[in-house]
GUGULO-497744 format. One record per residue (C-alpha): residue number from 1; x negated, z, y. Coordinates in steps of 0.02 Angstrom, whole numbers, plus 50000, padded with zeros to 5 digits. Layout:
BEGIN
 resi    c1    c3    c2
  NUM     X     Z     Y
...
END
This chain:
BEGIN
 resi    c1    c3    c2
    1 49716 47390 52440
    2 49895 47379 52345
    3 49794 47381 52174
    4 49701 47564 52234
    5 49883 47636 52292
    6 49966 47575 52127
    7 49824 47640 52025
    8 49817 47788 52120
    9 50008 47829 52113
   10 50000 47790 51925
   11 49847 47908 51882
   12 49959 48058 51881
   13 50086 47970 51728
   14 49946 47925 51633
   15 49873 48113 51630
   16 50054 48160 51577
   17 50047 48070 51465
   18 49886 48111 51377
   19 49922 48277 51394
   20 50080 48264 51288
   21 49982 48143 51160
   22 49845 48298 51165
   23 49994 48441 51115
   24 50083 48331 50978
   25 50011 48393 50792
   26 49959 48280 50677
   27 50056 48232 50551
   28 50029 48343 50380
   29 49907 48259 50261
   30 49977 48295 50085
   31 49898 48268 49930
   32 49926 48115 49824
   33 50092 48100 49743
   34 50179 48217 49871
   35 50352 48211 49868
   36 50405 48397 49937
   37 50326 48531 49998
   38 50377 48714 50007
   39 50324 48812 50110
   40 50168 48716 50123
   41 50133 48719 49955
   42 50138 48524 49887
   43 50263 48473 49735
   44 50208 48310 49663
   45 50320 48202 49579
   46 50242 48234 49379
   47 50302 48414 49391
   48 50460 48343 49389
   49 50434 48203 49293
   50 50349 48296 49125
   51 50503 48415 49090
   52 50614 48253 49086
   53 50605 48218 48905
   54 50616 48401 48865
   55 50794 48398 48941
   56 50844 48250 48835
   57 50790 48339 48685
   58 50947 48466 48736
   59 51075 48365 48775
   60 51040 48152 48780
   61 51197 48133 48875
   62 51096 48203 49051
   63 51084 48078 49163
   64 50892 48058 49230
   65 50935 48090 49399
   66 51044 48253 49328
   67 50890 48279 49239
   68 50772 48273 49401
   69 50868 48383 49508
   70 50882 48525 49374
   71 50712 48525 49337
   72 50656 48529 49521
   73 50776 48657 49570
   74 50766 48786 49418
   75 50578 48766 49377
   76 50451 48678 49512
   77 50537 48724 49665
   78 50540 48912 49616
   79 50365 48870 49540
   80 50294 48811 49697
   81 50370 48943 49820
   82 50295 49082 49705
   83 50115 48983 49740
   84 50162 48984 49916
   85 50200 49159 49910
   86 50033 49211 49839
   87 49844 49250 49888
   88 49738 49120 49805
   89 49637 49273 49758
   90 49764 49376 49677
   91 49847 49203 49588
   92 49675 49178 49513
   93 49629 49342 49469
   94 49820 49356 49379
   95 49757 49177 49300
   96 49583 49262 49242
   97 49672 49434 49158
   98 49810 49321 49087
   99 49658 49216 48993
  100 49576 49374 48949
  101 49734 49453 48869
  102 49745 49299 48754
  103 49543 49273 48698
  104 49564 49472 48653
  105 49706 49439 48535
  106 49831 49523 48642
  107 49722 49687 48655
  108 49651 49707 48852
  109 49760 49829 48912
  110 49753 49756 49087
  111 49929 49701 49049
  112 50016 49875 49050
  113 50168 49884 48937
  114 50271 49738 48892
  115 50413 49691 48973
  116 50596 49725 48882
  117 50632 49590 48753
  118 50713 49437 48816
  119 50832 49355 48710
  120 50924 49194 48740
  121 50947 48993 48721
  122 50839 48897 48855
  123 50932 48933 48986
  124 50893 49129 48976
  125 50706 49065 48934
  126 50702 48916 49072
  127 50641 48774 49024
  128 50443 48800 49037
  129 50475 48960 48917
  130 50574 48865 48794
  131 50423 48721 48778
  132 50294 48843 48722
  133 50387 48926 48587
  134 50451 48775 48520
  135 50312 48770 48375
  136 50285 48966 48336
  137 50349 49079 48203
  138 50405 49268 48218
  139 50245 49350 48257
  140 50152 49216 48353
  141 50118 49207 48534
  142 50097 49065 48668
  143 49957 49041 48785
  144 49949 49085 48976
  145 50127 49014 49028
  146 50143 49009 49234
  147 50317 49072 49296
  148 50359 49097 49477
  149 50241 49218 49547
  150 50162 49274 49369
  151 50077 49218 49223
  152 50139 49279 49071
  153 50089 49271 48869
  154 50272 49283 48776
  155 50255 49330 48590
  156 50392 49263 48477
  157 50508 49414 48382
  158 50649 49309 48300
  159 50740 49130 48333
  160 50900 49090 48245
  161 50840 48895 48205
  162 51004 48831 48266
  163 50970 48633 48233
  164 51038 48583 48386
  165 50895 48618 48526
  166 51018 48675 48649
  167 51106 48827 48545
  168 50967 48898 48466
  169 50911 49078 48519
  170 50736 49163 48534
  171 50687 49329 48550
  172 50538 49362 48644
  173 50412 49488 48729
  174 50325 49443 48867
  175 50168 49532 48944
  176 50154 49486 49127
  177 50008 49480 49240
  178 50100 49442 49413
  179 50057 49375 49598
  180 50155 49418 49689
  181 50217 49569 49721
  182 50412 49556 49683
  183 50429 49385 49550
  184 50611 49439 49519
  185 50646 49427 49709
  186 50569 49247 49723
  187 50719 49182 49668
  188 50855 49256 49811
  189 50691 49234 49940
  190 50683 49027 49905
  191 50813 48974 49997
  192 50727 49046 50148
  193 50590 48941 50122
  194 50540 48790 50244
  195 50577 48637 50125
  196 50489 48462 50180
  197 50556 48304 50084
  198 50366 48201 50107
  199 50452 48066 50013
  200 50621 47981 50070
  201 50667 47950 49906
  202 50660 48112 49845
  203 50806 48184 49992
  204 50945 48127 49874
  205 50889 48229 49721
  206 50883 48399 49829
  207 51038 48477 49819
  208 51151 48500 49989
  209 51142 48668 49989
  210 50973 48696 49968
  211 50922 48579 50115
  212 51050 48654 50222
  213 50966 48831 50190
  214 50783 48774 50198
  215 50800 48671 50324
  216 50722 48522 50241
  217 50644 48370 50363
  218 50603 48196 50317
END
């Protein structure tokens, strides 16, 4: 009789407490190599990783971990935000026109007039920018170069051939075949973002600031 009372006076705690086990969300499931995610959209740990001996190249005396948190803040975060940003759809169909653009030799004229020259070192070009034209001559053009929220084909107008990486200047024009509907605003927009550090080990390279603003977890 004491073990029916018990069980009965218990029965109530242990629907609690399946009904709270019931409401908790499972846990994200990210993709291999996760170490952030913005917005949802995962940032693996190569993005980061591949620009690393490009920043070398300008200046050895970056430390890797210096290295690491400029490359994830000024290109992959911004990168990844724009992705979140976007339709699949209208990223693909950007992708598509972009490819088109280049296998017509710069002639479909889905990519409307070209955007006013830009002229700079790498850190006007950011670093993605800056790796594509580093083997062209006046007159040549990359391939389909992803940028926050567009995809863009930048044809090469002058560079000074400053021998130090870091000081030389390029002209270039870019023809754009956007995302999203603003790029340019992606920028101010990020740190509104919901940042998620999947990886412990990666909360030390994200700035203060920006996890204060997004909000990060880990």
């Amino acid at each position: 009789m004491k073990r029916t009372s018990l069980a009965r006076r218990l029965a109530p705690l242990v629907l609690l407490l399946g009904a709270c086990d019931a409401a908790t969300p499972p846990a994200p499931s990210w993709p291999a190599g996760t170490v952030l995610a913005v917005d949802g959209e995962p940032v693996r740990a190569e993005q980061v990783e591949r620009h690393l001996e490009a920043m070398g190249r300008l200046d050895p005396a970056y430390a890797a971990d210096y290295r690491r948190r400029w490359v994830l803040t000024e290109v992959v975060l911004p990168l990844a935000y724009g992705r979140a940003r976007a339709e699949a759809s209208a990223r693909e169909a950007a992708r598509r026109a972009a490819e088109a653009y280049v296998a017509e030799g710069g002639q479909d004229a889905v990519a409307g007039p070209p955007e006013p020259p830009l002229a700079g070192t790498w850190k006007t070009l950011g670093l993605d920018l800056w790796l594509e034209v580093q083997g062209l001559e006046p007159g040549q053009s990359t391939g389909v170069v992803e940028l926050p929220g567009r995809f863009v084909v930048a044809e090469l107008l002058a560079r000074d051939g400053d021998a130090y990486g870091g000081r030389e200047r390029f002209e270039l024009r870019l023809h754009a075949f956007p995302y999203v509907a603003e790029p340019a605003a992606l920028a101010t927009a990020l740190l509104e973002a919901d940042l998620v550090i999947v990886d412990p080990a990666w909360e030390e390279l994200v700035p203060g600031f920006w996890k204060y603003h997004m909000q990060g977890d880990s």
